[in-house]
N, C-alpha and C positions, 0 to 999 in steps of 0.2 A: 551668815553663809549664803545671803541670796544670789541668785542667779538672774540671769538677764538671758532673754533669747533672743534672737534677731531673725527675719526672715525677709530676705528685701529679694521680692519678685519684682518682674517684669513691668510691674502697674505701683506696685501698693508695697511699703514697707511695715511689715507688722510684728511685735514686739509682746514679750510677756514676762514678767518677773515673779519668778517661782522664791520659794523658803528657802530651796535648797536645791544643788546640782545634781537630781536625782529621781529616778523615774516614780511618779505619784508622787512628789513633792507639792506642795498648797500655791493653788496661782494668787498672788497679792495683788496684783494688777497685769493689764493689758491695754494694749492700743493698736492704732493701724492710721498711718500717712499716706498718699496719695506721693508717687516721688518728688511732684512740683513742690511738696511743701515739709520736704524734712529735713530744710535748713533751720525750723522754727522749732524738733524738737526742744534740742535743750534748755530753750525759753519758754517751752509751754509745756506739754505732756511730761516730761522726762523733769523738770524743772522741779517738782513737787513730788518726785520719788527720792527713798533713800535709798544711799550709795549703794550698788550690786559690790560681793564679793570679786566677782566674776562674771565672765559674760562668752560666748559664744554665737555666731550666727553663719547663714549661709548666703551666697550671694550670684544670681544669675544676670542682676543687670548693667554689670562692668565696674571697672574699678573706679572710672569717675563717680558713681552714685557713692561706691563704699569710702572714697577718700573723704566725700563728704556725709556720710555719719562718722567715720572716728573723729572728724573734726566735729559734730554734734556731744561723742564720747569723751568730750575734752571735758566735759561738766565733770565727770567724779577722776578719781585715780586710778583711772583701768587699765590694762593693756587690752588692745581689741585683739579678737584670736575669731579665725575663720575657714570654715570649714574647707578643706581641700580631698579631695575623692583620693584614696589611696586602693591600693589592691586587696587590705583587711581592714575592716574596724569595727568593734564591738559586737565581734560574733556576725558578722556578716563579709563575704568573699564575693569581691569582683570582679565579675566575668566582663568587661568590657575589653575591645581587644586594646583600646589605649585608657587604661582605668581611670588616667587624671583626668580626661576631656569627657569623662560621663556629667552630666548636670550637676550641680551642688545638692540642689534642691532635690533632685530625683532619688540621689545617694543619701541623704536624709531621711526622705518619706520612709526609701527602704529599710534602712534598722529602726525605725520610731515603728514600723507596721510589723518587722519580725518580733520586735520588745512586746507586743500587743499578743504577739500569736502567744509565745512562749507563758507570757503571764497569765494566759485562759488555759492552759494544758499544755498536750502533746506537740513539738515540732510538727507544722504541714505545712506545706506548698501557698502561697500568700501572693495574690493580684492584685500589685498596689497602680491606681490609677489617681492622677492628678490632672484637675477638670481646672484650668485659667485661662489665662492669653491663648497658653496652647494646651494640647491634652498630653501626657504621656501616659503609655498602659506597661507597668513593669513587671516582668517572673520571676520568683525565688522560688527554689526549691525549699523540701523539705529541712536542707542540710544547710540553709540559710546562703545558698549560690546566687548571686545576681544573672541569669542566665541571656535577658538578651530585654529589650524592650521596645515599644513602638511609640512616635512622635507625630501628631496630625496637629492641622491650625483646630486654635480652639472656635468656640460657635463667632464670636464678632469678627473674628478675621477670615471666616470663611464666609460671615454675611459683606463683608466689605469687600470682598474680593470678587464677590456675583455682583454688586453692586456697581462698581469700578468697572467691569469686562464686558456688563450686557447692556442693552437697552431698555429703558423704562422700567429694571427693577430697582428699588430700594430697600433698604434696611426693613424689615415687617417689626411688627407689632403680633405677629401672628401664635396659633395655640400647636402645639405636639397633635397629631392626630392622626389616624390608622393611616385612612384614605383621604389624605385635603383635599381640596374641593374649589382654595382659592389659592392664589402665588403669595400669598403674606403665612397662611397655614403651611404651603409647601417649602418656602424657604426655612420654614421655625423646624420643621418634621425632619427636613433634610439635614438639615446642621445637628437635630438630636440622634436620627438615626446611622449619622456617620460616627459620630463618637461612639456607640452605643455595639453597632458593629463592630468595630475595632476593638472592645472590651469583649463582645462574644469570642470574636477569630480565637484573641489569646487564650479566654480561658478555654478552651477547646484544644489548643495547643496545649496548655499545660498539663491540664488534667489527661493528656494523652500519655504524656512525657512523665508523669509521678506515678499513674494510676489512682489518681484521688482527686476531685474536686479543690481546689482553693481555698481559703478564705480569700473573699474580697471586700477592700479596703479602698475605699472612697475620701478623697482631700481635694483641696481647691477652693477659691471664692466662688467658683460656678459650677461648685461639685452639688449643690443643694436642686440647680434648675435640671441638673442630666439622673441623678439618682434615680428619681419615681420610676422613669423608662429602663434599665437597668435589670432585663430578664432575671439573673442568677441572685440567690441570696447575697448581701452585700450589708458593712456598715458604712458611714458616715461618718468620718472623725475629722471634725477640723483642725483637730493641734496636731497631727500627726506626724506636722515637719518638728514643730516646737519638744514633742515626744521621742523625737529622734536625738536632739541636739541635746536633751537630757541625758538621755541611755549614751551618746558619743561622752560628753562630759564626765558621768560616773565612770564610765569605762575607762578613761584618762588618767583621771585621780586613782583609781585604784590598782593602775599600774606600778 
């Protein structure tokens, strides 16, 4: 009954095969491709796995990347199945005003992060924030509502975009710090403290709107460098799209 999970972002396609289609199911492996190079799964990575039952993923960087993993998917006998954002699924209700044009990946994090809250206790309000290419900061309510969410360039395309527009700055090397002192510290401070703001606004917003603080729920490949700054209690979960596509899958099946 293994499971295959697929998550092909904007940079990087990353993969994990669970025991089983279910949430806390045992990871038996994982990987992650850069997209330039995942015409070579099924001859290399995927090559030396056995067959998934099944498999699910989601897909933000069009459909020519995804035509070329089903054609990667041609190594076992699967049908590839992908996640499309509907108005319900798996205990969670989208509030988007056109539900299908919300992110893939955005509507992922969100039930992988409500499956998390639920599974520590009580229903509450959960600020799922995804740190990559780009940032998104998403609100659910108590009641599992997708209520609205915000989208900024993540930290490289905000340093390449000062980069390209000004004169004489370049990409830094620079450190996070109060008060920078040089233009390598200030472009690093500035790129962290715009993301970092836009995680305050929200939860500020929400916790207005519930009357309860959040949990917040941190994911991304560059969720690890914006964290530490990250005022408000917060975790860390890096499978928390792959945790989504589980809890969608159970949810499926046990229909």
């Amino acid at each position: 009954m293994s499971f295959l999970a697929i998550d092909i972002g904007n940079t990087r396609l990353k993969w994990a095969l669970y025991s089983s289609p279910q949430p806390g199911a045992a990871l038996l492996s994982h990987g992650a491709s850069f997209l330039e190079t995942i015409d070579e799964l099924a001859d290399r990575e995927w090559k030396v796995l056995g067959a998934p039952r099944s498999m699910l993923g989601c897909v933000v960087a069009g459909e020519a990347v995804r035509r070329r993993v089903e054609e990667q998917l041609e190594l076992w006998d699967l049908t590839p199945r992908w996640v499309v954002p509907s108005a319900h699924e798996a205990g969670v209700t989208n509030g988007y005003d056109h539900p299908a044009r919300l992110g893939a990946d955005r509507w992922v994090a969100m039930i992988g992060a409500r499956g998390h809250v639920l599974a520590r206790g009580p229903a509450r309000p959960v600020l799922v924030v995804m740190i990559g290419t780009a940032v998104t900061v998403d609100a659910l309510d108590g009641d599992g509502k997708f209520l609205g969410g915000l989208i900024l360039p993540g930290h490289g395309i905000m340093l390449r975009a000062l980069e390209s527009g000004t004169a004489g700055l370049r990409v830094p090397t620079g450190e996070v710090r109060r008060f920078p002192a040089n233009t390598s510290d200030a472009l690093t401070s500035g790129g962290t403290y715009a993301i970092t703001g836009a995680i305050e606004r929200m939860h500020r917003h929400l916790s207005g709107l519930c009357g309860e603080e959040p949990v917040v729920l941190v994911t991304g490949g560059a969720g690890w460098k914006v964290a530490p700054y990250i005022d408000h209690p917060h975790e860390l979960i890096d499978s928390l799209i792959f945790d989504g596509l589980l809890h969608i899958q159970s949810h499926r099946l046990a229909l």
